[in-house]
C-alpha positions in Angstrom: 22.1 27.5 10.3 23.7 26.7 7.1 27.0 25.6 9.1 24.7 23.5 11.0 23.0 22.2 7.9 27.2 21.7 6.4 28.0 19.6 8.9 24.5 17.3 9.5 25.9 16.8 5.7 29.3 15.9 6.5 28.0 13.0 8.8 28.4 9.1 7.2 25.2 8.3 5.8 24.3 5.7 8.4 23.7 8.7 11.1 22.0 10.7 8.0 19.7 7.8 8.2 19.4 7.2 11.8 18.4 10.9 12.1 15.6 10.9 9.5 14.2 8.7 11.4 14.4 9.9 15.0 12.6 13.0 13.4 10.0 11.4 11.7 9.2 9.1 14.9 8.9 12.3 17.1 6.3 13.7 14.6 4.4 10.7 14.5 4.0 10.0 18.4 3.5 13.5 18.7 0.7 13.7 16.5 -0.9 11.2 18.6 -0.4 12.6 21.5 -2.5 15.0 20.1 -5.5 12.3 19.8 -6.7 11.0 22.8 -8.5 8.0 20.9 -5.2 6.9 19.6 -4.6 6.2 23.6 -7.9 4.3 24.0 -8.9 0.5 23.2 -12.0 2.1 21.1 -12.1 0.6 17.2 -14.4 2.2 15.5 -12.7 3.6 11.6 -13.0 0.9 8.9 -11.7 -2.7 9.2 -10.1 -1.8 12.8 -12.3 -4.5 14.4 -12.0 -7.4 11.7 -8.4 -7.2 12.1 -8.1 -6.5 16.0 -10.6 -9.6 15.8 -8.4 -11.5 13.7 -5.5 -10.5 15.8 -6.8 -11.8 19.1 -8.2 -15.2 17.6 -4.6 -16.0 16.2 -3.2 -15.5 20.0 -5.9 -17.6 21.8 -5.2 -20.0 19.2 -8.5 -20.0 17.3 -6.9 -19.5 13.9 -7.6 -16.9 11.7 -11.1 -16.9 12.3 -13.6 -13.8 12.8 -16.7 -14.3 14.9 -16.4 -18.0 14.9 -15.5 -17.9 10.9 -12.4 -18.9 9.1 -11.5 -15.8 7.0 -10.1 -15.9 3.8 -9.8 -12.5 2.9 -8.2 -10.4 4.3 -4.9 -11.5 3.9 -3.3 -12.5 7.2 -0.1 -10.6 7.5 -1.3 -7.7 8.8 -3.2 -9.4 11.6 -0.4 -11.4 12.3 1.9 -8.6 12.7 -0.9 -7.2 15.7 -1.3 -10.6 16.9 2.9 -10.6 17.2 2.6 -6.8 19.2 -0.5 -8.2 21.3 1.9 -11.9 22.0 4.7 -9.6 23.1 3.2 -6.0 25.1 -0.6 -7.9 25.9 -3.8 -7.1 23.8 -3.3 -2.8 23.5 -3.9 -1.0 20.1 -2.4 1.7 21.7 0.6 -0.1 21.4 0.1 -1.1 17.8 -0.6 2.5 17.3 3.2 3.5 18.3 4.7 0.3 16.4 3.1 1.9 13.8 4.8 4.9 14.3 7.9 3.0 14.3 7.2 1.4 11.0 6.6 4.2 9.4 9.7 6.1 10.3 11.6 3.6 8.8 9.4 4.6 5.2 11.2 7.5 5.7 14.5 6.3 6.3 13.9 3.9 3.6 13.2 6.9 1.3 15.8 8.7 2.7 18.3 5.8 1.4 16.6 5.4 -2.4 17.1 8.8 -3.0 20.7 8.6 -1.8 21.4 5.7 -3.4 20.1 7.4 -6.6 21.8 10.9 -6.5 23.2 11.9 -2.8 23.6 12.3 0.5 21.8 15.9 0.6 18.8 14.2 -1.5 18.6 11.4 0.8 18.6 14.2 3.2 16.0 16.8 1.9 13.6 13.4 1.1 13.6 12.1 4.5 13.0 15.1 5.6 9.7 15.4 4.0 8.5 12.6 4.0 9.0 13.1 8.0 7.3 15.8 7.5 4.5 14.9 5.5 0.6 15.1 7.1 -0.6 12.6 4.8 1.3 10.2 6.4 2.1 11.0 9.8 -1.9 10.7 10.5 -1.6 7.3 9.2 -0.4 4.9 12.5 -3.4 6.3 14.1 -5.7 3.9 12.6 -5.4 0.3 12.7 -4.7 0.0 8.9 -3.0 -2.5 6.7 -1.3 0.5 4.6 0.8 0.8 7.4 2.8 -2.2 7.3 2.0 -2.2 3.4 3.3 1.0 2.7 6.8 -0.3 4.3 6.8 -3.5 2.3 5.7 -1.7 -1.2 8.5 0.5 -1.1 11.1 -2.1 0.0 9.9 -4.5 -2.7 9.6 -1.8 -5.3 13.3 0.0 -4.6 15.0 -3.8 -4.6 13.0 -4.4 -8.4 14.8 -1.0 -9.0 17.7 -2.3 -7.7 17.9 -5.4 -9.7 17.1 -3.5 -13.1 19.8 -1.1 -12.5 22.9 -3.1 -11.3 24.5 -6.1 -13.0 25.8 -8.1 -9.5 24.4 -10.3 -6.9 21.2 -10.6 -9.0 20.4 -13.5 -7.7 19.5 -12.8 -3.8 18.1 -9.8 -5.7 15.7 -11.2 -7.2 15.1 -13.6 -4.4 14.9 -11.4 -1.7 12.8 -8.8 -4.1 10.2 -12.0 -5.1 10.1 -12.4 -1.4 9.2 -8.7 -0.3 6.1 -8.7 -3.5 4.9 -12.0 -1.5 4.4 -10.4 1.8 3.4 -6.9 0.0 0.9 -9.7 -1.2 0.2 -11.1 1.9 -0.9 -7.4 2.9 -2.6 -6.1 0.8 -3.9 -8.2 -2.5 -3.3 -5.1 -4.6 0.1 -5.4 -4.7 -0.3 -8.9 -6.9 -0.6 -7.1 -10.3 1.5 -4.3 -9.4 4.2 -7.1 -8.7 3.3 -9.1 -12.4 4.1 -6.1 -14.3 7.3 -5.6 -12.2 8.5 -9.0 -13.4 7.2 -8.3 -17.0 9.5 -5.3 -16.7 12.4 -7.2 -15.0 12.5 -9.4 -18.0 12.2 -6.6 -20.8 15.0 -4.5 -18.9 17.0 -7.3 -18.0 16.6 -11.0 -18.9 14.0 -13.6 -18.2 16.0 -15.6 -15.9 15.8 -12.7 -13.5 12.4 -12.3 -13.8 11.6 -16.1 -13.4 13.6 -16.1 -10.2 11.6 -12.8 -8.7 8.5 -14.8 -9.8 9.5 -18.2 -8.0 10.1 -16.8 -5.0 7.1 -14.7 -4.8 4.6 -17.8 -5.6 6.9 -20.1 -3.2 6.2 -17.1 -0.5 2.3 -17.4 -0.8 1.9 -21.3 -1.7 1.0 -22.1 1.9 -1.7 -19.0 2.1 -3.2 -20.3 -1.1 -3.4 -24.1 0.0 -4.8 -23.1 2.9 -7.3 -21.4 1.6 -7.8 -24.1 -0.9 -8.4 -26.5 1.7 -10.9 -24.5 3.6 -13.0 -24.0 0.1 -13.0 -27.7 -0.4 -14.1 -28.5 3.3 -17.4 -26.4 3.1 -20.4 -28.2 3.9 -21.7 -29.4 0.2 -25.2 -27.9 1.1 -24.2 -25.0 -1.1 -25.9 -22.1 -1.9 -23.8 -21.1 -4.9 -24.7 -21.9 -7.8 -21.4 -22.3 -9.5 -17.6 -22.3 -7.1 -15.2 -19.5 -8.6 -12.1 -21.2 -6.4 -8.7 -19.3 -7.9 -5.8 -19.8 -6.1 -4.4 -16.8 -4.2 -1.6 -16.4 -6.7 -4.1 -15.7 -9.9 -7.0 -14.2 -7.9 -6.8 -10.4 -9.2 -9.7 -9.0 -6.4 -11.9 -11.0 -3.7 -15.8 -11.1 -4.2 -16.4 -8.3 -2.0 -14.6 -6.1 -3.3 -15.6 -6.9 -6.9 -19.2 -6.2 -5.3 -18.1 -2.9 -3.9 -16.6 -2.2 -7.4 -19.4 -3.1 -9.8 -22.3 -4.0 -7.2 -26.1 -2.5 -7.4 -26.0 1.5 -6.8 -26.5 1.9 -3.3 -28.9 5.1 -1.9 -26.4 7.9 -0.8 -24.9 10.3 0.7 -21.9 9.6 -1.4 -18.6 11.5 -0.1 -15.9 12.6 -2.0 -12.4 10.4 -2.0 -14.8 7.2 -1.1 -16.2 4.3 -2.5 -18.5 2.1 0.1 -21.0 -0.3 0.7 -24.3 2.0 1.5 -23.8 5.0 -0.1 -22.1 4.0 -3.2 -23.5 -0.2 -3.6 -26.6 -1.4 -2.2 -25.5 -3.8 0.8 -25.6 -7.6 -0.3 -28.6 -9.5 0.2 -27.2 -13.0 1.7 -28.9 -16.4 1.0 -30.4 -17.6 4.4 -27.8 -20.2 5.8 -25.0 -19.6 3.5 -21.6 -20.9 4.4 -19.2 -17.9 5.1 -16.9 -18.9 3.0 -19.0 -19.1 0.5 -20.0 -16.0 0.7 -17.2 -14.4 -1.5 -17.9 -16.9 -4.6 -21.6 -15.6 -4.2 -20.8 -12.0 -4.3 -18.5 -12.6 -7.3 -21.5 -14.1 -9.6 -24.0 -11.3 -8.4 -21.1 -8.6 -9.0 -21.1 -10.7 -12.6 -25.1 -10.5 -13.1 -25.0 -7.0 -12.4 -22.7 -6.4 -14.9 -24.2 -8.8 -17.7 -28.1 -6.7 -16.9 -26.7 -2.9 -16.8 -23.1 -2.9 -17.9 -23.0 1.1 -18.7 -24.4 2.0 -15.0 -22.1 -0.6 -13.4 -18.8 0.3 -15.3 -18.9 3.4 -17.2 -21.2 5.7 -15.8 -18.8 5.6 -12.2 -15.8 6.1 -14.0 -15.5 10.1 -13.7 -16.5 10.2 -9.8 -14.2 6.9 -9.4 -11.7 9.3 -11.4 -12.1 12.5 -8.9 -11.7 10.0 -5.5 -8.4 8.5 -6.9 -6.5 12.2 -7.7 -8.6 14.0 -5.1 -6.3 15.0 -1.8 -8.7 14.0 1.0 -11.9 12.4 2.1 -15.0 14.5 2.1 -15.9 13.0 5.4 -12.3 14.8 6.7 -12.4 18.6 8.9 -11.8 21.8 6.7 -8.8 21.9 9.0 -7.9 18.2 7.7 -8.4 18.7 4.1 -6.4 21.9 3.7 -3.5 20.6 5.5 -4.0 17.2 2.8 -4.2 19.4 0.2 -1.2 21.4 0.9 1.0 18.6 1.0 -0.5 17.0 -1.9 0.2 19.9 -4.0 3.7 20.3 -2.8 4.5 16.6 -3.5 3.4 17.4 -7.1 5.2 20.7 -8.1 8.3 19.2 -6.0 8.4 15.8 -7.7 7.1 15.5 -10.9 9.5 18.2 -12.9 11.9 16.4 -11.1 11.2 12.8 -12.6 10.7 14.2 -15.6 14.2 15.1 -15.8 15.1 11.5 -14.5 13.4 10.0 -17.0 14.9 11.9 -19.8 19.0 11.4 -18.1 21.7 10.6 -18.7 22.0 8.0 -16.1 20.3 4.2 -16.0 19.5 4.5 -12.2 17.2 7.5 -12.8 15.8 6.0 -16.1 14.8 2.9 -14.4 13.8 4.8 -11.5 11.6 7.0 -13.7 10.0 3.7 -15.4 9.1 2.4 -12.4 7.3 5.4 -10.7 5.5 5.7 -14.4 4.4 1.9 -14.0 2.7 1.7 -10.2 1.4 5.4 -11.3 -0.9 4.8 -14.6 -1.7 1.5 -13.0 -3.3 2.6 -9.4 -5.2 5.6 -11.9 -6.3 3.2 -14.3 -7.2 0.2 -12.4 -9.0 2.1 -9.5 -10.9 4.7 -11.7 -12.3 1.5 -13.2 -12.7 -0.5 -9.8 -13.0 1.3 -6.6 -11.5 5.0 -6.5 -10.5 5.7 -3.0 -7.8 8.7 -2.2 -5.5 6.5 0.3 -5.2 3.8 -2.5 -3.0 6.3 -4.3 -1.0 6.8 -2.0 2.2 4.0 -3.1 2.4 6.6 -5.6 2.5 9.7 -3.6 5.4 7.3 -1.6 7.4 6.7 -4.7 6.8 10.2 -6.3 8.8 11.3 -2.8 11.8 10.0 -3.7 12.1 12.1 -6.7 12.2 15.4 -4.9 16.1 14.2 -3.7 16.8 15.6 -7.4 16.6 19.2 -6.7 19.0 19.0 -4.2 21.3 17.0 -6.6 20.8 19.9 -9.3 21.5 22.4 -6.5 24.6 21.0 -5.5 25.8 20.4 -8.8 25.0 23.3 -10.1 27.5 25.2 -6.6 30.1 22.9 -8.2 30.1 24.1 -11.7 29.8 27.8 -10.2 33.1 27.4 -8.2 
C-alpha cells in the first residue's frame, strides 16, 4: 500500500490532479445513484423551481422572467448555466444533477492544486482526497442549488486574490482575471459582493492600490450590464406605484435584496423553527403584499417594511435573534436532516476542524508569505460569513465557503510529515 501510495506520488502533478478528480466524480454520481429523486424531473427543495423556471424561460426566449415576471433577484448566472445544460442535453435536471457532479469535482481538484501550490504534491494530494471524500459536499449536486456553481467560482476567485498578494509577476491578468471571477461569484450569489470589497481593501494594504483598482475595475465592468439591466426594468414600472418611496441601488452597491432583508429583520413568524434555518413561516411572518403591486416593485416594498420593523422593535428584530442566528451559522446540519444525515455532517464537520485549524494556525505564524497570506485570507471570508450572518440570516450551508477554504489547510500536515522524514534521514 505505501509503495502504491510512493509511486501515485511520484506521478507529475497534472495526473495527481486528474486523479483527484476521477475519485471525487465517482463519489458524487454514486451518491446519487443512491437517490432515486436525483433521477426524476420532481423540484420540490428550496428555490429548485424559480431557477428551473428561470432556466426554461431563458431557452424559449422569454427572458429571465418567472411566471410571466421579469426577475431581478436572483442573479442570473446560475440559471443561465441550467438554461446552457437544458440548450445542449434538452430540459432534464437529472442532467444538471450530474454536471453538478462534474463541477464539483473540479472544487476538489481546484483544492487539490492551492494546497500544492502552497506546500506540495502530497498536500495537494491528501486535500483532494478529502475534499472528495467529504459528505457535506458530495450531497450537494443533488439539489438544484446556486452553491454549486458558486462554490466553484468562490474558490477560484479567492485562490487567484491569494495569488496576486503572494507573487510579484503578471499582476496584471491577475488582477483582471481575479476582478473577473468576484463578478460572476457575484453574478451567483450576491454574497460574494462584500466578501469581494474586503478582498480588494486587502489587495491594496498587502500590495498597492493599483492592483486593487484593477481587481475592482474589472469586477464592476463584469456586472455593468446586469445592473443596467436591472436599472432599466425599475424605471419602466408602471408609475401607479405602490411604494411609497423607490430604494433603486445599482447591483454593484446593493449589499442584500428586499427579500432577504425581510427574511433577516422581518415580523417573527409562528414556528416550528428548525435548527441550521432561517425562513419565511417559521422564523418571519410571510409578507402581506399591497393588492396590484408591480413585481418588481415588490423588493423596494419589502425593504421599507424590513426598515419599519426595525425603527418599531429594534431589540426583537436585531438582537434578540442573534444567539439562535449564532447556533445555525456554526451548527453542522439542518434539524430538518435524518439522524443518519446529521451524524455523518457532524463527523466531517469535526474532522475538518481538528484537521485544519492547528494547521492554519501554524501558517499564519510561518515563515513563509504564501502561507501568511493564505492564513489572512481564510481569517477574512471566516469572521465575516460569522459576523455578517449571525446578524442577518444564520443558515448552516452559508458557511460553507469557509469549510471550502479551511480544506486547503489540512495539505500542511502532510508537508510537516514529509519534512519532518527528511530531517530524520
Amino acid at each position: 500500500m505505501l509503495q502504491l501510495i510512493r509511486r501515485f506520488e511520484e506521478l507529475p502533478l497534472k495526473y495527481v490532479l486528474m486523479t483527484i478528480f476521477v475519485l471525487a466524480l465517482i463519489v458524487r454520481l454514486v451518491y446519487l445513484l443512491t437517490k432515486p429523486l436525483a433521477w426524476s424531473h420532481e423540484l420540490r427543495f428550496g428555490d429548485e423551481p424559480l431557477y428551473h423556471g428561470l432556466a426554461v424561460n431563458l431557452l424559449n426566449g422569454n427572458g429571465y422572467t418567472f411566471e410571466g415576471v421579469s426577475r431581478v433577484y436572483p442573479p442570473p448566472l446560475y440559471s443561465i448555466f441550467i438554461a446552457l445544460i437544458y440548450w445542449i442535453f434538452g430540459i432534464s435536471p437529472p442532467t444538471v444533477r450530474i454536471i453538478q457532479a462534474i463541477l464539483g469535482s473540479f472544487l476538489c481538484m481546484l483544492l487539490s492544486l492551492w494546497a500544492a501550490r502552497l506546500w506540495n504534491k502530497r498536500a495537494g494530494i491528501l486535500v483532494g482526497v478529502f475534499s472528495a471524500l467529504n459528505y457535506t459536499f458530495v450531497r450537494m449536486p443533488f439539489f438544484l442549488r446556486s452553491e454549486n456553481l458558486y462554490f466553484l467560482l468562490f474558490t477560484a476567485a479567492t485562490m487567484m486574490t491569494w495569488y496576486l498578494g503572494a507573487a510579484n509577476h503578471r499582476w496584471k491578468s491577475v488582477s483582471m482575471l481575479s476582478g473577473i471571477l468576484w463578478a460572476l461569484s457575484a453574478l451567483t450569489r450576491e454574497i460574494a459582493k462584500p466578501v469581494a470589497y474586503l478582498m480588494i481593501l486587502w489587495i491594496a494594504l498587502r500590495t498597492n492600490w493599483k492592483r486593487a483598482l484593477l481587481l475592482l475595475v474589472m469586477m464592476l465592468i463584469t456586472v455593468m450590464p446586469w445592473s443596467i439591466r436591472n436599472h432599466l426594468i425599475s424605471s419602466n414600472i408602471s408609475k401607479n406605484t405602490k411604494v411609497e418611496k423607490k430604494l433603486n441601488l445599482p447591483f454593484f452597491l446593493r449589499l442584500l435584496p428586499g427579500g432577504l432583508l425581510y427574511i433577516s429583520f422581518g415580523p417573527p413568524g409562528q414556528g416550528p423553527r428548525l435548527l441550521g434555518d432561517w425562513n419565511i413561516g417559521p422564523d418571519i411572518q410571510p409578507p402581506n403584499f399591497p393588492t396590484d403591486i408591480h413585481p418588481a416593485e415588490k423588493d423596494d416594498w419589502l425593504t421599507l417594511q424590513t426598515l419599519n420593523y426595525i425603527h418599531s422593535n429594534p431589540k426583537e428584530a436585531i438582537i434578540s435573534r442573534i444567539p439562535r442566528k449564532f447556533i445555525n451559522i456554526l451548527i453542522p446540519f439542518q434539524g430538518s436532516s435524518s439522524i443518519r444525515i446529521k451524524i455523518l455532517l457532524t463527523l466531517w464537520y469535526l474532522s475538518l476542524l481538528i484537521l485544519s485549524i492547528p494547521m492554519l494556525w501554524q501558517a499564519w505564524h510561518s515563515s513563509y508569505t504564501s502561507e501568511r497570506r493564505y492564513a489572512e485570507l481564510v481569517l477574512i471570508v471566516a469572521l465575516f460569513t460569522i459576523i455578517f450572518h449571525t446578524v442577518f440570516f444564520g443558515v448552516v450551508r452559508y458557511r460553507y465557503p469557509v469549510d471550502i477554504l479551511l480544506h486547503v489547510a489540512i495539505g500542511r500536515w502532510a508537508f510537516k510529515w514529509q519534512r519532518s522524514q527528511s530531517e530524520a534521514s
